[in-house]
C-alpha positions in Angstrom: -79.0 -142.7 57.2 -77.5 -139.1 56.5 -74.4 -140.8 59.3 -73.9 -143.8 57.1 -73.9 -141.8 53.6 -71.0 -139.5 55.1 -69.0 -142.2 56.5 -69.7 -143.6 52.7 -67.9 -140.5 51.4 -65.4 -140.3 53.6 -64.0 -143.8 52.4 -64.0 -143.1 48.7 -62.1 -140.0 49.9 -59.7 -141.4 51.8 -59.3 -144.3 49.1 -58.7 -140.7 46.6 -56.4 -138.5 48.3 -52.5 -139.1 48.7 -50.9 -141.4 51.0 -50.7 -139.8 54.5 -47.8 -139.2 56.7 -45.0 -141.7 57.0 -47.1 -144.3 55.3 -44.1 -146.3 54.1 -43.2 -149.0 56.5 -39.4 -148.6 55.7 -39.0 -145.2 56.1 -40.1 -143.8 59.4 -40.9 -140.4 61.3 -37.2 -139.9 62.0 -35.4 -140.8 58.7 -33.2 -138.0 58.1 -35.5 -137.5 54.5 -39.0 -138.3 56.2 -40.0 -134.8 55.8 -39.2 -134.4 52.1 -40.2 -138.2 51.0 -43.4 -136.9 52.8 -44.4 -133.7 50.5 -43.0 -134.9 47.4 -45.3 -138.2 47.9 -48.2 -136.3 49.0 -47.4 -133.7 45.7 -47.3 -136.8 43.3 -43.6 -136.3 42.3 -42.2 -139.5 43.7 -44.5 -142.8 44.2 -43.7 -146.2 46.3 -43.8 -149.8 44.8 -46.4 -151.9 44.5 -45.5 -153.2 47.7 -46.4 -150.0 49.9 -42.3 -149.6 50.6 -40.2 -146.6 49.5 -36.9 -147.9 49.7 -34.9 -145.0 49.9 -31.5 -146.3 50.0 -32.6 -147.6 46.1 -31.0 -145.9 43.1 -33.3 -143.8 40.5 -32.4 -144.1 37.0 -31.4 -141.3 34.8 -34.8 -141.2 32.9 -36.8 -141.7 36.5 -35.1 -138.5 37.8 -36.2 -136.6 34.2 -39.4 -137.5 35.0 -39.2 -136.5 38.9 -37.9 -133.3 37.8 -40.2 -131.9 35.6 -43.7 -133.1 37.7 -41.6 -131.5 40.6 -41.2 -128.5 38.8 -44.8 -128.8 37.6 -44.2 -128.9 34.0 -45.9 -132.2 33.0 -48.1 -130.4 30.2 -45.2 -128.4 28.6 -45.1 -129.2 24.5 -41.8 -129.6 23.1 -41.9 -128.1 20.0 -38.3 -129.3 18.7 -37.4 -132.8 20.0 -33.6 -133.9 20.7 -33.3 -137.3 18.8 -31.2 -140.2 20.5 -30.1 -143.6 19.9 -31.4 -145.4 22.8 -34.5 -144.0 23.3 -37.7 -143.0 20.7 -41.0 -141.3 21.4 -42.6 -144.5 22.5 -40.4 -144.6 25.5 -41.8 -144.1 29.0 -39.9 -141.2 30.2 -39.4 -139.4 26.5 -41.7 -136.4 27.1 -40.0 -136.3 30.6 -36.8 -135.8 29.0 -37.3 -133.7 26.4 -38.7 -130.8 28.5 -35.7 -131.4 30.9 -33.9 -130.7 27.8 -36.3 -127.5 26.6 -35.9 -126.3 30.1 -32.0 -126.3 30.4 -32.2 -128.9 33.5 -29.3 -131.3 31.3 -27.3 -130.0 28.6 -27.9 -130.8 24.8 -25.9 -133.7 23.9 -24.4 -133.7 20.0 -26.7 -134.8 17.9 -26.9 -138.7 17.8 -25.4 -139.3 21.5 -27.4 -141.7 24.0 -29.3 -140.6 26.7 -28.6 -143.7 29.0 -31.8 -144.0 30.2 -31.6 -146.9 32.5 -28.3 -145.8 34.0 -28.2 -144.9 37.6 -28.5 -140.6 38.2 -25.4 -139.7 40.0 -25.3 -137.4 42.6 -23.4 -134.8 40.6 -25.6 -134.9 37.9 -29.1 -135.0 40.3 -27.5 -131.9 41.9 -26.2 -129.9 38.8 -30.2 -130.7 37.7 -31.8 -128.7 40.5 -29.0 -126.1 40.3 -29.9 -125.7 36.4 -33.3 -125.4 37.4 -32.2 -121.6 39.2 -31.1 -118.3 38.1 -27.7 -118.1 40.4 -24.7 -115.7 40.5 -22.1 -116.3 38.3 -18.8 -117.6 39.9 -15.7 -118.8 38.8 -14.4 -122.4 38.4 -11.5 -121.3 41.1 -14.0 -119.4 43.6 -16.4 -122.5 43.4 -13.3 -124.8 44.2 -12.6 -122.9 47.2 -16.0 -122.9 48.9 -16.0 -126.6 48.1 -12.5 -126.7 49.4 -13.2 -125.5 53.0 -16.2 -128.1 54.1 -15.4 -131.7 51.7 -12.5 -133.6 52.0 -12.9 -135.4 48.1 -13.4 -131.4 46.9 -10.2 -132.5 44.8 -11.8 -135.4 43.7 -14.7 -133.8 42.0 -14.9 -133.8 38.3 -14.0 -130.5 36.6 -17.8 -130.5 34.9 -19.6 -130.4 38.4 -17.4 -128.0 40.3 -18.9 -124.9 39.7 -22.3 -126.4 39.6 -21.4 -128.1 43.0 -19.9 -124.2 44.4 -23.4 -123.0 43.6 -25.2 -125.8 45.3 -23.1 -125.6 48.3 -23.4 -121.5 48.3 -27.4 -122.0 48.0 -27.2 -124.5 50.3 -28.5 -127.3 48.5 -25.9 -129.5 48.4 -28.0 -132.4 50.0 -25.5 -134.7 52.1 -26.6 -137.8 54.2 -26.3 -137.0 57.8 -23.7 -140.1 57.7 -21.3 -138.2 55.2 -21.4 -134.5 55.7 -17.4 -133.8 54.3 -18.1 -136.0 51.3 -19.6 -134.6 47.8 -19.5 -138.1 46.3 -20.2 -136.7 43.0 -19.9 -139.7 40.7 -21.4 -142.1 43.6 -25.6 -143.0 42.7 -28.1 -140.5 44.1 -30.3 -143.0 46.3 -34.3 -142.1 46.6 -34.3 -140.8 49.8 -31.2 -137.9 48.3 -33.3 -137.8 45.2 -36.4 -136.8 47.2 -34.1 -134.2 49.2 -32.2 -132.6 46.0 -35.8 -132.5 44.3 -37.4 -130.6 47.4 -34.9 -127.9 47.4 -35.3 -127.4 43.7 -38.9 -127.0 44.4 -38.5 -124.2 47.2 -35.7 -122.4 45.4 -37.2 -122.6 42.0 -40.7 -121.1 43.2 -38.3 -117.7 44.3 -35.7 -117.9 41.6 -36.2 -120.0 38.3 -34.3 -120.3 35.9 -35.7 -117.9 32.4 -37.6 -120.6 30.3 -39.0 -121.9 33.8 -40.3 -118.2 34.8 -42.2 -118.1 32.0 -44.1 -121.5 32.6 -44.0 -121.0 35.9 -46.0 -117.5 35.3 -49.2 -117.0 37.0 -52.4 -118.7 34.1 -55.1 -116.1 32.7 -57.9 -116.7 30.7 -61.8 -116.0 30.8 -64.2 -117.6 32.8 -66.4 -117.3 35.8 -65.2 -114.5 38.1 -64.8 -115.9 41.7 -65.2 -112.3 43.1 -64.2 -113.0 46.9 -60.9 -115.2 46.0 -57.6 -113.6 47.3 -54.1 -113.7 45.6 -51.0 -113.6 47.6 -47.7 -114.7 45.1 -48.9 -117.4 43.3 -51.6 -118.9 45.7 -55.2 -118.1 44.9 -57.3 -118.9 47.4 -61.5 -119.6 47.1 -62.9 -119.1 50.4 -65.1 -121.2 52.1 -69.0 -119.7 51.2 -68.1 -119.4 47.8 -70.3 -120.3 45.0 -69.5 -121.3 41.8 -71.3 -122.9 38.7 -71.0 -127.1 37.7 -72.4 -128.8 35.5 -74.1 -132.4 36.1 -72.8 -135.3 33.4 -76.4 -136.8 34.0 -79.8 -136.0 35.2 -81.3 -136.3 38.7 -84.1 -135.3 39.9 -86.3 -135.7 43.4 -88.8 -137.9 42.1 -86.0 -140.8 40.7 -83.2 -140.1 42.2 -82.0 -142.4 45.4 -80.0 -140.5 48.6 -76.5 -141.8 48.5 -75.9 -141.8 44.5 -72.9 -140.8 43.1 -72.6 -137.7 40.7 -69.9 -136.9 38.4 -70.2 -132.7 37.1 -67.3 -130.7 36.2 -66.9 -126.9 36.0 -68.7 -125.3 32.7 -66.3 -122.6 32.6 -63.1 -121.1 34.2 -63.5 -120.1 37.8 -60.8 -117.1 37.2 -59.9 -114.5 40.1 -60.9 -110.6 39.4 -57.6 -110.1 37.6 -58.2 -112.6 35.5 -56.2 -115.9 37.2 -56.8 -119.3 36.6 -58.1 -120.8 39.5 -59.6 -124.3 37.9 -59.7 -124.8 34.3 -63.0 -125.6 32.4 -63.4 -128.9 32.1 -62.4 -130.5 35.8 -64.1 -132.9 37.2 -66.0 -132.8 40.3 -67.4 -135.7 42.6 -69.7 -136.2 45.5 -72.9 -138.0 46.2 -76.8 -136.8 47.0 -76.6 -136.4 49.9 -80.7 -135.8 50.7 -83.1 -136.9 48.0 -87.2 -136.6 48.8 -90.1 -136.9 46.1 -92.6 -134.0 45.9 -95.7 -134.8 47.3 -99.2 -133.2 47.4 -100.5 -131.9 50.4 -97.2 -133.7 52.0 -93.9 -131.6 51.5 -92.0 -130.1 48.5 -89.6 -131.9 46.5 -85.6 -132.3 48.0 -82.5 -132.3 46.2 -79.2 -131.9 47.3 -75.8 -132.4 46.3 -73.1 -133.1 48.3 -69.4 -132.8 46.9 -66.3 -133.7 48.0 -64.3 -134.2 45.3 -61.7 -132.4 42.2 -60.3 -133.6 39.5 -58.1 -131.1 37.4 -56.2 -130.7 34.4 -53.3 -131.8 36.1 -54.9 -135.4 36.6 -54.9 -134.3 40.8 -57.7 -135.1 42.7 -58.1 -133.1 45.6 -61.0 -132.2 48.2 -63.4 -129.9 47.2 -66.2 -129.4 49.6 -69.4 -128.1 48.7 -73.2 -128.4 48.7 -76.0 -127.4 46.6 -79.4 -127.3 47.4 -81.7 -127.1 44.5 -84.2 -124.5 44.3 -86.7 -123.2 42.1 -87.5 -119.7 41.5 -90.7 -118.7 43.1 -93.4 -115.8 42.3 -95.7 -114.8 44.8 -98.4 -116.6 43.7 -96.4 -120.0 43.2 -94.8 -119.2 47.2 -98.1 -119.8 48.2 -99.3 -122.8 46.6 -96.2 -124.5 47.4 -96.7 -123.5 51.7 -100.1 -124.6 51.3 -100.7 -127.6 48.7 -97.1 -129.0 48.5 -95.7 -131.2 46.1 -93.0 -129.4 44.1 -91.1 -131.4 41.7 -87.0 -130.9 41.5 -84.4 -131.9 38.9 -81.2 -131.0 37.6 -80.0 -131.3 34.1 -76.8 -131.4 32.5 -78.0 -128.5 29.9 -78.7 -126.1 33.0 -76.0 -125.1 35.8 -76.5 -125.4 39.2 -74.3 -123.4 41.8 -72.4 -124.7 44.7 -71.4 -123.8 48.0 -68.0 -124.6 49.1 -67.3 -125.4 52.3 -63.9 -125.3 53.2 -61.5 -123.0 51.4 -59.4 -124.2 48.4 -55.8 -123.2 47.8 -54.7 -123.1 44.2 -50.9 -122.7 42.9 -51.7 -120.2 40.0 -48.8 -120.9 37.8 -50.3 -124.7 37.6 -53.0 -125.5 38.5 -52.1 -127.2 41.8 -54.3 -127.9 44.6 -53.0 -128.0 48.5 -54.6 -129.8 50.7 
């Protein structure tokens, strides 16, 4: 029974957690992007059609590549105090948040007041590239320096428009400028950034923005503090927290259970009473996320029988982000005994369990959790 209730699990897991590993039929292992389609899928920054294909050699609008930008850059839950107003596109547009914090965070420039946005235009390469470059602190270099270093590897380094050269220089000194293996010597600035380029452009801004961002992005991109449950034994090393495996740590049940009513193989829904927060005060998961799992072993109290059983088996997180990601752990309900009770529940049996969702209970994790601190992110 306990066999078929983890096999149970395991599916609503699988059905949970990101698509694996060169799941899209049309791109496979050795795509010159595999690797970055990959991590970017698996992170939730770029998503497939309905079909299950990723078609990377498709164009990504202007306002798709807003929004890719800012969820790669983990910004989804930034407020925009002072909104940039448009013609084309109002606050009940998809991608208007998206854009507006691409704006706050200097990722496009300002447009004067009144201009479009062009929403459903394709994103050029230039402009894809000048977004990941904007997303950096970089070294200042001149419009003639950047034309040289463009100079000595493209052949259309004349051709490139005057607003993307030095942009372009610093891409290609950072070594970002993300080519297709089947034109290395071109820039092809004005030419439409396809998904699979997208997906590349978007991973480098990712790696370099974690070491250099640019300032508005290092202070979102700060490591979180608050208050909350200290998690005494997690470790900190740059902006990972991690929560070892044996940890314990307080949830709270949405509804009651008990031994006496409760079935084995019942789902449960809890979520965390409180900040789990590292010694120095890190965020580690926010009050409020929701946690998953099933019972995994449920047996009434009975006299002169056995004691009641009740325990929790969970395998799931939900957090602020909206990310569900594994989060293994079992608790095994107990009461606290005196002396006197220890013995008449050896000898006569028949204790009674339950958990309510006024009262905590603590669980046990059993595999470690790795949390980006500066959001909230969860690695599997």
């Amino acid at each position: 029974m306990k066999n078929l209730l983890k096999m149970f699990l395991t599916a609503i897991c699988i059905t949970a957690f990101a698509i694996p590993a060169f799941a899209y039929p049309d791109v496979s292992p050795n795509h010159w992007a595999a690797k970055e389609i990959e991590i970017l899928t698996q992170q939730g920054v770029i998503v497939g059609y309905p079909d299950g294909t990723f078609r990377p050699d498709e164009y990504v609008t202007r306002a798709e590549f807003a929004s890719m930008a800012i969820k790669a850059l983990g910004q989804e839950h930034t407020v925009v105090a002072q909104p940039v107003n448009f013609t084309d596109i109002d606050p009940s547009f998809w991608a208007y948040d998206a854009i507006q914090k691409a704006l706050y965070f200097d990722l496009i420039s300002c447009p004067p007041s009144g201009q479009p946005f062009r929403p459903e235009d394709s994103v050029s390469r230039g402009e894809s590239i000048s977004v990941a470059v904007n997303a950096l602190t970089t070294e200042q270099i001149s419009y003639v320096k950047a034309k040289e270093v463009l100079s000595h590897k493209y052949l259309d380094s004349n051709a490139i428009p005057e607003w993307f050269v030095v942009p372009a220089g610093k891409a290609e000194i950072l070594n970002m400028l993300v080519t297709m293996p089947s034109s290395t010597k071109l820039v092809d600035a004005d030419r439409p950034a396809t998904r699979a380029e997208v997906a590349a452009i978007l991973h480098e801004m990712m790696r370099q923005a974690k070491l250099n961002p640019n300032a508005k992005l290092a202070e979102a991109m700060r490591k979180k503090t608050g208050k909350g449950y200290v998690v005494e034994n997690a470790t900190v090393q740059g902006s990972i927290g991690t929560i070892p495996a044996g940890t314990v740590v307080p949830i709270q049940l949405t509804k009651y259970a008990s031994s006496q009513k409760s079935q084995a193989g019942e789902i449960y829904t809890a979520v965390a009473p409180e900040n789990y927060v590292t010694k120095e005060n890190y965020i580690l998961v926010r009050k409020g996320a929701t946690l998953k799992g099933q019972l995994l072993d449920v047996r009434s109290g009975q006299w002169f029988v056995r004691n009641g059983v009740l325990v929790f088996d969970n395998a799931l997180i939900t957090t602020a982000n909206d990310q569900t990601a594994a989060f293994s752990g079992v608790s095994d309900i107990k009461k606290s005994r005196n002396w006197f009770m220890k013995i008449v529940r050896a000898t006569l049996k028949g204790e009674k369990l339950e958990a309510t969702p006024d009262n905590t209970i603590l669980l046990k994790l059993l595999k470690p959790v790795r949390v980006d601190l500066t959001n909230g992110w969860i690695y599997e």
